[in-house]
C-alpha positions as CSV (number, residue, x, y, z in Angstrom):
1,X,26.4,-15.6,-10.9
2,X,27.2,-18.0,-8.6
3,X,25.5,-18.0,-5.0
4,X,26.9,-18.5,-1.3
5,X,23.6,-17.9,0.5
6,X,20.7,-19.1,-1.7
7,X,20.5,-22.6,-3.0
8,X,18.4,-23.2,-6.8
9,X,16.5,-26.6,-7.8
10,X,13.9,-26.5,-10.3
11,X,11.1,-29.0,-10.9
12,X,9.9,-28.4,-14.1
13,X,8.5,-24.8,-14.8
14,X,9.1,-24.5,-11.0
15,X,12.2,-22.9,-9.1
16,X,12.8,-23.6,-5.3
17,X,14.4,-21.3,-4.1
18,X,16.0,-21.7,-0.5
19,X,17.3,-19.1,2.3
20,X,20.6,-21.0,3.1
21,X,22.4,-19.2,6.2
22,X,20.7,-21.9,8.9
23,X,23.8,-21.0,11.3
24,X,22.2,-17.4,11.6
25,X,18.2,-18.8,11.3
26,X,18.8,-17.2,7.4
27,X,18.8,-13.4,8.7
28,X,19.9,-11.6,5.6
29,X,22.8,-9.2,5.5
30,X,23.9,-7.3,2.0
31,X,25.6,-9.7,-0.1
32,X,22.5,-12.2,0.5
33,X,20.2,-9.5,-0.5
34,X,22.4,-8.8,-4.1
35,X,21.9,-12.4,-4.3
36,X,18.3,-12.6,-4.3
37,X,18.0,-10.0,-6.1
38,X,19.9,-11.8,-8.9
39,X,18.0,-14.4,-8.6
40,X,14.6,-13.0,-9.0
41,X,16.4,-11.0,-12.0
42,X,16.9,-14.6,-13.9
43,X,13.4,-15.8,-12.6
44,X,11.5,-12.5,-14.3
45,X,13.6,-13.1,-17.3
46,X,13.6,-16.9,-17.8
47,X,10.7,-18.1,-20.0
48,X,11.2,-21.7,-19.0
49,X,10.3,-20.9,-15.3
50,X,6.6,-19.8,-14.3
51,X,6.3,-20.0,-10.4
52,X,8.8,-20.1,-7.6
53,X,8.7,-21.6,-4.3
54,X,10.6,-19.5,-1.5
55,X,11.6,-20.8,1.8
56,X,14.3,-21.2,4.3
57,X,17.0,-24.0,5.2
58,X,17.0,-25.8,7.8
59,X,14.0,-26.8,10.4
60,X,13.8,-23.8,13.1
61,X,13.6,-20.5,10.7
62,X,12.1,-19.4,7.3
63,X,14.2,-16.3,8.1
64,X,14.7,-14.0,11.2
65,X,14.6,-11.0,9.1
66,X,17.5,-8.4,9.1
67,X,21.0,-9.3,10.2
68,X,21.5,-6.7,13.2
69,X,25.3,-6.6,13.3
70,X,25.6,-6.1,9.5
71,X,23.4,-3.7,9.9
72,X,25.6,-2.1,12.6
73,X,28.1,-1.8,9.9
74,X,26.1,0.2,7.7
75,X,25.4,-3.1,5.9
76,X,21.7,-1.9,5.1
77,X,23.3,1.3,3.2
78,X,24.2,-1.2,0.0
79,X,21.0,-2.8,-0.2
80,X,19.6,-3.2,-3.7
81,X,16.5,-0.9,-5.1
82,X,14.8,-4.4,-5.4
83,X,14.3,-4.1,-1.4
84,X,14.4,-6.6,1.6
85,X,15.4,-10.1,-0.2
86,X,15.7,-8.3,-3.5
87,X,11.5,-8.6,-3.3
88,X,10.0,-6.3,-1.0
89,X,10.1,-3.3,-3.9
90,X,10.2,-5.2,-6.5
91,X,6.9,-4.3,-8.2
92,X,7.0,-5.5,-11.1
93,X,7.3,-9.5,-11.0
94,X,4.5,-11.3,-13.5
95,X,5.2,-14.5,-12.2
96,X,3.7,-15.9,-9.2
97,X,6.1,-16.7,-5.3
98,X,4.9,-18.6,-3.0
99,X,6.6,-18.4,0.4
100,X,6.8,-21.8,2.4
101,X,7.4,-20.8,6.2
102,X,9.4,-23.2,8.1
103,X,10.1,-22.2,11.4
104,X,9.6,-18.8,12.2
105,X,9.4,-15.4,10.0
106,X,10.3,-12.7,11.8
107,X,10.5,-8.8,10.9
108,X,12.2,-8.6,7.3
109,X,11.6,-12.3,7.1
110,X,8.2,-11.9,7.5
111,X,7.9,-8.8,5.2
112,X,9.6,-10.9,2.6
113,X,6.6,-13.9,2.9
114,X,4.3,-10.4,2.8
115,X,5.7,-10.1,-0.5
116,X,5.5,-13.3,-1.7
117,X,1.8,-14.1,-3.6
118,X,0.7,-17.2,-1.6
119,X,1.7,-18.0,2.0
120,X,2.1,-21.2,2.9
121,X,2.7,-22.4,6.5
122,X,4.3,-25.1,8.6
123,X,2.2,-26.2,11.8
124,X,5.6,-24.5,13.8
125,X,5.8,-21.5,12.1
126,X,5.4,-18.4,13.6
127,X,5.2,-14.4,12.9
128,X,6.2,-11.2,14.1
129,X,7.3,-8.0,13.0
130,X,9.7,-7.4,16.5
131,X,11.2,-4.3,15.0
132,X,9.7,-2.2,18.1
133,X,11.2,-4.1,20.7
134,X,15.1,-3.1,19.4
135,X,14.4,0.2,17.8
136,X,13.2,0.0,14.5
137,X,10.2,0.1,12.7
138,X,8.7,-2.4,9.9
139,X,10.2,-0.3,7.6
140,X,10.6,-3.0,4.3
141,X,7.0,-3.0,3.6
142,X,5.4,-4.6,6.4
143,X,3.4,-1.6,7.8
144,X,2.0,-1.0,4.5
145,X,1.3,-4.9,3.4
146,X,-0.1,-6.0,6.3
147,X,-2.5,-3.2,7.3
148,X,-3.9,-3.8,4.0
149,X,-4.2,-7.7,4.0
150,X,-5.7,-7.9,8.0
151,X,-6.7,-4.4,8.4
152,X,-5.7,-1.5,10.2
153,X,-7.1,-2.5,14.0
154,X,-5.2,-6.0,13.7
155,X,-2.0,-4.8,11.8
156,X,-1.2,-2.4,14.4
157,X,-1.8,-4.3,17.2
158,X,1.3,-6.6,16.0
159,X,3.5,-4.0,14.8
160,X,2.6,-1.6,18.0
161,X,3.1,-4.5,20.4
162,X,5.7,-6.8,18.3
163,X,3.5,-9.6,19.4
164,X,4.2,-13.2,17.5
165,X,1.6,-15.5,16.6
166,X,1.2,-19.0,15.8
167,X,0.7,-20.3,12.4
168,X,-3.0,-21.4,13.0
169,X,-3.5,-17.4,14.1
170,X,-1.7,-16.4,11.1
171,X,-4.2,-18.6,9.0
172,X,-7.8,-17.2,11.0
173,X,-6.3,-13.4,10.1
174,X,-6.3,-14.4,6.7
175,X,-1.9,-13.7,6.6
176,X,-1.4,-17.3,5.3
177,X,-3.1,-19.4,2.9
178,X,-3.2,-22.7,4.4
179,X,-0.7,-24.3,7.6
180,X,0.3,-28.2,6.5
181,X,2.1,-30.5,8.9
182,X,5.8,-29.6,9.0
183,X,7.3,-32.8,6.9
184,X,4.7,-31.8,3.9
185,X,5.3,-28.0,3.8
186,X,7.6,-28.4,0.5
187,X,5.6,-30.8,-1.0
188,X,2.5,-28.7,-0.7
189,X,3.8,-25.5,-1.7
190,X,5.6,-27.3,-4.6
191,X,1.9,-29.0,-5.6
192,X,0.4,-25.6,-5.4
193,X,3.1,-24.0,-7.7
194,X,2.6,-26.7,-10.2
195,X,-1.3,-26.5,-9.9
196,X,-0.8,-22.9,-11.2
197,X,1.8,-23.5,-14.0
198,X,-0.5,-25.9,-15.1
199,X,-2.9,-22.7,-16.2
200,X,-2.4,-20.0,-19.1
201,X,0.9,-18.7,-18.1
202,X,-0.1,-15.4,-19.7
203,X,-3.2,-15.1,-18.2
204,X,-1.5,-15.4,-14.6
205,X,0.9,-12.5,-15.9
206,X,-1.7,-10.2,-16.7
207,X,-3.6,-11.2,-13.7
208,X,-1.0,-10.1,-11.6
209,X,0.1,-7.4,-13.5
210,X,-3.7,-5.7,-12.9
211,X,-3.4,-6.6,-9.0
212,X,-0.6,-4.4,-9.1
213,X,-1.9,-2.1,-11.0
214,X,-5.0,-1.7,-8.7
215,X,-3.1,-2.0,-5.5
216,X,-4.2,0.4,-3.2
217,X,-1.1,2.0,-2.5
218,X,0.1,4.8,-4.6
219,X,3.4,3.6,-3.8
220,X,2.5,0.2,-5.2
221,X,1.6,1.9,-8.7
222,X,4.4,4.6,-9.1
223,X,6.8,1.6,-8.5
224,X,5.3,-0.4,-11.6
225,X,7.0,-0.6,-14.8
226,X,3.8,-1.0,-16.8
227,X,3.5,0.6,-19.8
């Protein structure tokens, strides 16, 4: 399958995978969606690659999340069963994502870094689940992933309010894993997916395969296809 709005490179056992609608800050309508989805179809099943690297063209956004007018057009109706990005129900992905955040991540663009194992920020990047402010709700997994990775008290606060917050927030309420200066972000995620293909590739399977197993929501484990 060839792609319009996702862009490949590997680096070894690596894939980078890139968000490449910059024109529209890589807000995802339904074709992108059947894209990723594809594409994290060929990661699962591609022995050669161990970790992937997600982030988004260009310098101002990682992704702005849902593409409003598409979804005017019922474009939400065709999404596939894999979710937002073709990640955010896909529960049962062995390997390791990291999400790089350039720019901001805001409402499904943020609930796709939620989905992602590692967060990795850019100094300018910045979060918000805005769905309140035009009518919806966090609705691709946000409510549920980020309650349980901040806590209840600080989760709704953002997803009552539809505040944003800096990347250096982000980092002190434990949503991101470390903020690097802007020019480094790819360099550092990319270091961090090779530090972990550099372990027992098995051993980070099962790892992850028992972290979804023991997630906390029942969701989580009725979505797993482990035996």
């Amino acid at each position: 399958m060839s792609y319009k709005f996702v862009s490949l490179t590997t680096y070894g056992k690596v894939l980078l995978v890139t968000l490449n609608r910059p024109d529209v800050y890589n807000a995802m309508h339904a074709p992108m969606h059947v894209e990723l989805s594809d594409v994290w179809d060929g990661f699962a099943a591609n022995p050669d690659l161990w970790v992937a690297v997600l982030t988004g063209a260009g310098e101002k956004a990682f992704s702005a999340g849902n593409e409003l007018n598409a979804t005017a057009k019922g474009g939400a109706a065709s999404r596939p069963t894999t979710g937002f990005a073709g990640l955010t129900q896909r529960f049962d992905l062995e390997k390791p994502v990291i999400a790089a955040v350039n720019g901001f991540a805001m409402g499904g663009g943020f609930e796709t870094a939620l989905s992602c194992d590692i967060i990795i920020a850019a100094q300018t990047a910045t979060f918000a689940l805005p769905e309140v402010k035009v009518g919806f709700m966090a609705a691709a997994s946000g409510i549920q992933r980020l309650s349980r990775y901040i806590g209840r008290v600080a989760a709704q606060e953002m997803m009552l309010t539809g505040k944003r917050i800096s990347a250096t927030e982000a980092l002190n309420m434990g949503i991101v894993n470390a903020v690097t200066p802007d020019k480094k972000l790819i360099e550092t995620a990319l270091s961090k997916a090779q530090e972990i293909a550099s372990v027992s590739p098995s051993a980070v399977k099962a790892t992850k395969r028992c972290l979804l197993y023991t997630s906390p929501s029942p969701r989580d484990r009725q979505k797993s296809r482990m035996p």
